[in-house]
Structures are given as C-alpha cells and as structure tokens.
C-alpha positions as CSV (number, residue, x, y, z in Angstrom):
1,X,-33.1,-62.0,5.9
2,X,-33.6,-59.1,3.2
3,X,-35.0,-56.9,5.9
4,X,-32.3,-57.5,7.7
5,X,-29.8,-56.3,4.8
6,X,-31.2,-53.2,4.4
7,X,-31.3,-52.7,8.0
8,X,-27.8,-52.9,7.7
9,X,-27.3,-50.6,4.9
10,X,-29.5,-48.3,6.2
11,X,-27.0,-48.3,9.6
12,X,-23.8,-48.3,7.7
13,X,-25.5,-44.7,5.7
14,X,-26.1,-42.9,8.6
15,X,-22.6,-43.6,10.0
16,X,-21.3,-42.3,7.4
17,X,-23.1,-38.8,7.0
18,X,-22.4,-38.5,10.7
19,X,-18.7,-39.4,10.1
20,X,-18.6,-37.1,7.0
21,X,-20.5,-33.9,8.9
22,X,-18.0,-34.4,11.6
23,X,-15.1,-34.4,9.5
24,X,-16.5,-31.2,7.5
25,X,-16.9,-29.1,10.8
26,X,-13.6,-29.9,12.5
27,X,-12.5,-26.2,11.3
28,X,-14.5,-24.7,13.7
29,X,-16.0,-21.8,11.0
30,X,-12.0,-20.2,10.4
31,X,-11.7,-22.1,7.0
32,X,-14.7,-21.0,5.0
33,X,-14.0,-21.6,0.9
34,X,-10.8,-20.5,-0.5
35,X,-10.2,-19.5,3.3
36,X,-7.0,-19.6,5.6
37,X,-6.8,-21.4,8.6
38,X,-4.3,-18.5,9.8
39,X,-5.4,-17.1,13.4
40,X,-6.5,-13.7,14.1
41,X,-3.8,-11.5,15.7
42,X,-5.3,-11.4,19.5
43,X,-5.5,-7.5,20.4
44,X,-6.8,-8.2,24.4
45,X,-8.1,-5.3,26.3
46,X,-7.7,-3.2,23.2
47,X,-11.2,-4.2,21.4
48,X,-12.4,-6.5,24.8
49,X,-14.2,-4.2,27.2
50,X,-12.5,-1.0,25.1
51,X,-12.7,0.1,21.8
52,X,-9.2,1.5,21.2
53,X,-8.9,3.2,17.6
54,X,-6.1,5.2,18.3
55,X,-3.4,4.1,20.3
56,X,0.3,5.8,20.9
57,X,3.4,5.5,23.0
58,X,3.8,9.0,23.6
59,X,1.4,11.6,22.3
60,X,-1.8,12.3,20.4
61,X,-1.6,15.0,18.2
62,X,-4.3,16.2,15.9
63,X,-4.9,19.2,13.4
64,X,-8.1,19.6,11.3
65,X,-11.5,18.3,11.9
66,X,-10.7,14.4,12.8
67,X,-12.9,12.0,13.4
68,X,-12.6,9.1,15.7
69,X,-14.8,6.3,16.2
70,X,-13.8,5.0,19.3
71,X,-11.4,5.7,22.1
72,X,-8.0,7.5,21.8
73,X,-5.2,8.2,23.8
74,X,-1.5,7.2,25.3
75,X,0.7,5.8,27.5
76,X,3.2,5.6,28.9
77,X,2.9,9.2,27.8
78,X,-0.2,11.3,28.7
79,X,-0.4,14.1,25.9
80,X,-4.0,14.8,23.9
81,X,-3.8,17.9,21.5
82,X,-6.0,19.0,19.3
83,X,-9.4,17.1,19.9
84,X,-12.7,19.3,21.2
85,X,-13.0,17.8,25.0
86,X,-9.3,17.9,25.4
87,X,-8.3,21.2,24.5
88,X,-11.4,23.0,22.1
89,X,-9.7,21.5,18.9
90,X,-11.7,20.4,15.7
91,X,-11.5,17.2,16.4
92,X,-13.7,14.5,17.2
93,X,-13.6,11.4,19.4
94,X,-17.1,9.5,19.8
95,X,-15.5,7.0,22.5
96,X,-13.3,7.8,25.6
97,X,-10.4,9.6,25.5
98,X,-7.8,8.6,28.2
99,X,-4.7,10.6,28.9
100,X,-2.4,7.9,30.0
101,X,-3.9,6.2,33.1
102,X,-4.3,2.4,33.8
103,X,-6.9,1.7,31.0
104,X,-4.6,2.8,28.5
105,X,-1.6,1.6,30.0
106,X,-3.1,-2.0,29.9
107,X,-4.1,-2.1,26.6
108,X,-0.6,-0.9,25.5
109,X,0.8,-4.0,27.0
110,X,-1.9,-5.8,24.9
111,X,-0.5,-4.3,21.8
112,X,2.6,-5.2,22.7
113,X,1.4,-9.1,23.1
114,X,-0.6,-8.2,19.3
115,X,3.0,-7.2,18.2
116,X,4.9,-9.8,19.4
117,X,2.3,-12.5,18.1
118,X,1.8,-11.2,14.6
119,X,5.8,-10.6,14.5
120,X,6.7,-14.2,15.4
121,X,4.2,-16.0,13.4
122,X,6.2,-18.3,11.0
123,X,7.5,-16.3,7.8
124,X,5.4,-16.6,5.2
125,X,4.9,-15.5,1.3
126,X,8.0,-13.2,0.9
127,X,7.0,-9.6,-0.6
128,X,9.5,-6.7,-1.1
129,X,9.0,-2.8,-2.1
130,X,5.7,-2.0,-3.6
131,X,2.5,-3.9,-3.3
132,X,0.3,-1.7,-5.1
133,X,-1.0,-3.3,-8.4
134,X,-1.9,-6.9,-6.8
135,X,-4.6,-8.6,-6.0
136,X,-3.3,-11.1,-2.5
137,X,-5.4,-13.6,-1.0
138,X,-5.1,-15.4,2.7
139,X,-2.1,-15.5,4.4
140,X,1.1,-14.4,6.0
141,X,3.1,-11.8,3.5
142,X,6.9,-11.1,5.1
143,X,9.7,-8.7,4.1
144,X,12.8,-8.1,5.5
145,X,13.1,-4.3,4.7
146,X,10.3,-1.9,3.9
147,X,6.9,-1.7,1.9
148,X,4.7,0.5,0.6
149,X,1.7,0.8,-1.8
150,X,2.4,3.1,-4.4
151,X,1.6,3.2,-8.5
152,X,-1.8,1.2,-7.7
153,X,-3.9,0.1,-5.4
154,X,-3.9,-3.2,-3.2
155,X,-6.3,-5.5,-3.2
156,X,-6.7,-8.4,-0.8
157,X,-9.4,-10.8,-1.7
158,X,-11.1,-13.1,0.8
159,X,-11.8,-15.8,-1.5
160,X,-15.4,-16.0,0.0
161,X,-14.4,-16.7,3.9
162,X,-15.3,-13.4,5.8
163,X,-13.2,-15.3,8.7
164,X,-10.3,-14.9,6.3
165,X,-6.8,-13.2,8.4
166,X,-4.4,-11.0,6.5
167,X,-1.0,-10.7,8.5
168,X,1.6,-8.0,6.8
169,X,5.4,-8.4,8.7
170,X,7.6,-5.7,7.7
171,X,11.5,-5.3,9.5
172,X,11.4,-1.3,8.8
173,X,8.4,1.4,7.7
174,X,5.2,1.1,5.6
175,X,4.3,3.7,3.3
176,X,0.9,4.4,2.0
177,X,1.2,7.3,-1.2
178,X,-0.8,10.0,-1.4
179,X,-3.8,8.5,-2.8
180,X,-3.6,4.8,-3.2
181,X,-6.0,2.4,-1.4
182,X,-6.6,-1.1,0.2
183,X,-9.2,-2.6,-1.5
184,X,-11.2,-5.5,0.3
185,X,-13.1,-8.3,-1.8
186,X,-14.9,-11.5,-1.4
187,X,-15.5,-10.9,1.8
188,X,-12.8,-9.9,3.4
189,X,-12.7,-7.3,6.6
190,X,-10.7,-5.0,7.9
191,X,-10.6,-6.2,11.3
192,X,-9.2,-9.7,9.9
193,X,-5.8,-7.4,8.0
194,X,-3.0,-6.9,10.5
195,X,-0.1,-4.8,9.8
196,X,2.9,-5.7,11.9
197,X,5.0,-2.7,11.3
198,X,9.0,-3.1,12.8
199,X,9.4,0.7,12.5
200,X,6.9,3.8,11.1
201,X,3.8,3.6,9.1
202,X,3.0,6.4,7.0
203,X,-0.8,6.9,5.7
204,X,-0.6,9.4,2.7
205,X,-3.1,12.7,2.0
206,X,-6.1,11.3,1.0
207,X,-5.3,7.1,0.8
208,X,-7.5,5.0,1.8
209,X,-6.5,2.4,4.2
210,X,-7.3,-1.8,5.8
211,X,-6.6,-3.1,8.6
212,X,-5.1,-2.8,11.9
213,X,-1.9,-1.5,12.2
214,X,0.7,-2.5,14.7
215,X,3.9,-0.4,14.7
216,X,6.6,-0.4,17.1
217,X,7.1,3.3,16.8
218,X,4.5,5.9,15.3
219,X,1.8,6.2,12.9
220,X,1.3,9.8,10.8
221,X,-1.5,9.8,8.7
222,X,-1.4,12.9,6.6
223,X,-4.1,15.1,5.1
224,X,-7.9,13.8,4.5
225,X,-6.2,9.7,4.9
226,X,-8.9,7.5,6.0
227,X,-8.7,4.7,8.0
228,X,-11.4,1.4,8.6
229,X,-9.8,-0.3,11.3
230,X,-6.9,0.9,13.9
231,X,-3.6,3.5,14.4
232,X,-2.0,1.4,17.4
233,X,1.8,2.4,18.1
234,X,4.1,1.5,20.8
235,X,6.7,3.6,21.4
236,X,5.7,6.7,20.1
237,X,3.4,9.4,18.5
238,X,0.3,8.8,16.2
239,X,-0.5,12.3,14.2
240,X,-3.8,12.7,12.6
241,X,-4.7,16.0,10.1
242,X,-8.4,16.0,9.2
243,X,-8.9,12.2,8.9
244,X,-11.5,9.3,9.2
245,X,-11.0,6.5,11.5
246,X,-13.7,3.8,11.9
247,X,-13.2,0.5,12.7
C-alpha cells in the first residue's frame, strides 16, 4: 500500500513539471524577460531572398564616399547617381544595385505591406516632440504629429529579450539632429526597431541611428549620418552624403 502512494506522488510530480514546462514555452521564444510579445513588422521580399538596405520611390541619389551594405535602388522610378558601378561615383554598394525592374518593384510593394502593418497596429504609449533624453523599453510608441531626437540621445532598452520589437508611429516627419544617437541596451537589435514614418525622415550630420525605417515619402541622411538597419521610402527619394549603412 505505501508503495503504491508514492507511486502515486511520484505520477502526480511528473505531471506537473510537464504541465508547468508546457505552460512556460507557450511563447514560442518572442517573450524572453522583461520582453514584449509585440510582433515583428514583416518586411517580405525586402530581407527574404534580397537584402534591401536602401530602398526609394523615385531616385537614389548619393554624394561622398557612401557605403552600403546591401542592395540599393528604386521603383517605380529607375534613377542611381552617384555610386561607383552606376555612374564612377564614390560610393559604394557591396550588394546589387537595381535600377527599377521587377525585383525592386516587388519589394516596394512589400514595404508598402511593412507600412501598412506597423501603421495599423493598435495605438500604443503616446509620445510627442522630442524623445531624446529617455531611456524606452518594449512596445508600441504613437504620436499624432511629428518627432525627433534632439538635446540627448535615445535609448531603447531590451530588458534582456534580444526578440524584443520596437514600433515608432509618427502622422508627419522624424528628425534626427546633427549629432544625437539611438542607443540600443539589454539586448536589443536594430532589426527588431521599426520606424513607421507618415511623412519624411531626416538623419542629421553625423547622428547615429536604430532601426528600420519606413516612410511614406523620402529619407535624407545628411553628412557622415550612420545608419545599422534600413532607409526604405515609398513614394520618393532617399539622399545619402558620405554615410554608413549596415544592417
């Protein structure tokens, strides 16, 4: 009879570990510690089978010695300036470049699925004017105007959860000042920060910049900005001068 107790408990134990492991993988690896269970922004052709960095509506421009890490180029329109292979420029392109075409055409209609995603995800923490000076963690961040980082750097902090996703929606322009940076801690990435932009995005000399962006009309980064992640625009021109652009 005694063995057959602790037969019993010994059953009921190993239920419950199994029960409890179950439970405390149901999250699939998205909701590490301190992490969000948002979903990544899904960018399609863009990073699947390409490896857009740059990304416009209507041109390419470039003036200084550039380098890109990753393939460039527009659509619908079809214009490359400035870039060694294209025309003898100084800049540099370690991927494809495509002057519009169906390749580049498809993966603006993926951006356009990105933009549309990240724009109607439900509203979340409301922010307004300048975000420099703060440290933000997880999480959807909305404003109905404009924002910028300016007097002090951002910081966005994984809280330990490398899976962690940022999502920025902004109705009108971003602005980056000369200068500032986005900082990434506890293990945060850049391909995890998406910057839903409803107008221009503005990258100023020598900032330091997160995350993908995502504007409806064009991206100008300005002298010696830096980019880790991607300048994708819809509508119209991205314009680099002597920058870095990894992703």
């Amino acid at each position: 009879m005694s063995s057959s107790k602790h037969l019993c408990k010994a059953l009921i134990l190993v239920l419950t570990v199994l029960v409890t492991g179950c439970h405390n993988n149901n999250n699939g690896g998205d909701d590490g510690p301190g992490g969000s269970s948002e979903p990544r922004v899904p960018l399609g052709s863009i990073t699947s089978g390409h490896n857009f960095t740059v990304l416009a509506g209507s041109t390419v421009t470039n003036t200084g010695p550039s380098t890109v890490t990753g393939d460039l180029g527009p659509s619908p329109g079809t214009a490359v300036t400035g870039f060694f292979t294209v025309d003898g420029g100084p800049g540099a392109v370690s991927g494809t470049i495509y002057q519009g075409g169906l390749v580049a055409a498809q993966a603006q209609s993926d951006l356009t699925t990105a933009f549309n995603d990240a724009a109607g995800r439900p509203a979340g923490t409301s922010v307004s004017g300048n975000l420099g000076g703060q440290t933000l963690g997880p999480g959807v961040y909305t404003s109905t105007s404009a924002l910028e980082i300016s007097s002090g750097d951002l910081t966005l902090d994984g809280l330990g959860n490398s899976n962690a996703v940022f999502i920025f929606q902004m109705a009108s322009t971003l602005t980056v000042t000369s200068g500032r940076q986005v900082i990434l801690s506890g293990g945060a990435r850049a391909s995890n920060v998406f910057w839903q932009v409803g107008s221009s995005a503005t990258l100023g000399t020598n900032s330091v910049f997160k995350g993908v962006i995502l504007a409806d009309q064009s991206i100008s980064m300005e002298t010696g900005a830096s980019l880790q992640g991607r300048a994708l625009a819809r509508v119209a021109a991205v314009t680099l001068d002597s920058n870095d652009i990894d992703p």
